[in-house]
C-alpha positions in Angstrom: -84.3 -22.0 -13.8 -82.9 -25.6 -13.9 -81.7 -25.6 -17.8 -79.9 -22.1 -16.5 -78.2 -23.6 -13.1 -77.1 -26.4 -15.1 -75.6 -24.4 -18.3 -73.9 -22.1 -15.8 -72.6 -24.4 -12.9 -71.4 -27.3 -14.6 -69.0 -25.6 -16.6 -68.1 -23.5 -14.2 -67.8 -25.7 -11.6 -65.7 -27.9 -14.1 -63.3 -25.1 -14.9 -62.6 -24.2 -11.1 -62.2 -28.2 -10.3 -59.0 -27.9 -13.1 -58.0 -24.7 -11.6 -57.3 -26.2 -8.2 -55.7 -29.5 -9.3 -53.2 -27.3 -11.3 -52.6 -25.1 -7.8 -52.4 -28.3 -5.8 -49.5 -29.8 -8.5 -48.0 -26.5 -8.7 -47.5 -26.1 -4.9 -46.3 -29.5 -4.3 -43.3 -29.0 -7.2 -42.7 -25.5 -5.6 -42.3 -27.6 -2.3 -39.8 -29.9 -3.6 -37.9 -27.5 -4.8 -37.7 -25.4 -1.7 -36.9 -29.0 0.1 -34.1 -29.3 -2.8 -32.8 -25.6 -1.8 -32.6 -26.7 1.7 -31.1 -30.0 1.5 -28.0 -29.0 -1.2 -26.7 -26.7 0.9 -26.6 -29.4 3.8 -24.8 -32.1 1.3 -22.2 -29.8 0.2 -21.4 -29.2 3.7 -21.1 -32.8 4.6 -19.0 -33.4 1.5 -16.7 -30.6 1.9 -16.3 -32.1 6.0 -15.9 -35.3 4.5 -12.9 -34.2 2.3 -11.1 -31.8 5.3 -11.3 -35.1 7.5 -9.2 -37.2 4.8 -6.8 -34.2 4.2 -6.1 -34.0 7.8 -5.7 -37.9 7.8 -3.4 -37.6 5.0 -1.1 -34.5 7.0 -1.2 -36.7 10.0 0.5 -39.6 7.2 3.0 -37.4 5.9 4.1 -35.8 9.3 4.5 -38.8 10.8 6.7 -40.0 7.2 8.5 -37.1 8.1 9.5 -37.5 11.8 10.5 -40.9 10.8 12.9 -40.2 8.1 14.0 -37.5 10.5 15.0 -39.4 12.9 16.8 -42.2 10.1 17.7 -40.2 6.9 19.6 -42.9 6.1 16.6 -45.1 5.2 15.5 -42.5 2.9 19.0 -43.2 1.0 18.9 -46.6 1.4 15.9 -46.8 0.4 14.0 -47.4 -3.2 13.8 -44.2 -5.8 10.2 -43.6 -4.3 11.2 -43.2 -1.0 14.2 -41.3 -2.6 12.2 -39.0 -4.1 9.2 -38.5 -1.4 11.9 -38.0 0.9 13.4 -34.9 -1.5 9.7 -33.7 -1.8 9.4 -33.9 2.1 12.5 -31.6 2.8 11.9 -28.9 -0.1 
């Protein structure tokens, strides 16, 4: 009875101890990569906010450009060629 307990469980035992360390790994990568689903989605959004807020910055910059040489289109004359020409791009 021992020499068959012993030929029978230790093997056995040996395979199902390998069989549950390679379901353990295997669950924790499937974890990370559902944490890596979640959390892409989430950085593209901040990104994308991230760029709207500099473009709206930027629009406030040329508005404001373009009240001003509203007011004095005279300076955009007088002016060097960039202003020259940012103030032709401003009025097309």
């Amino acid at each position: 009875m021992r020499l068959l307990f012993s030929t029978l469980i230790i093997p056995i035992a040996g395979i199902v101890m390998v069989v549950i360390i390679v379901a353990v790994v295997s669950m924790r990568k499937t974890r990370s990569r559902e944490l890596d689903a979640h959390l892409d989605p989430r950085t593209k959004e901040m990104e994308h906010e991230r760029k709207m807020k500099e473009l709206e910055v930027e629009k406030a910059k040329v508005e404001l450009e373009r009240a001003r040489l509203n007011k004095n289109p005279q300076a955009a004359v007088e002016g060097d060629g960039w202003r020259r020409r940012r103030w032709h791009f401003l009025m097309t």
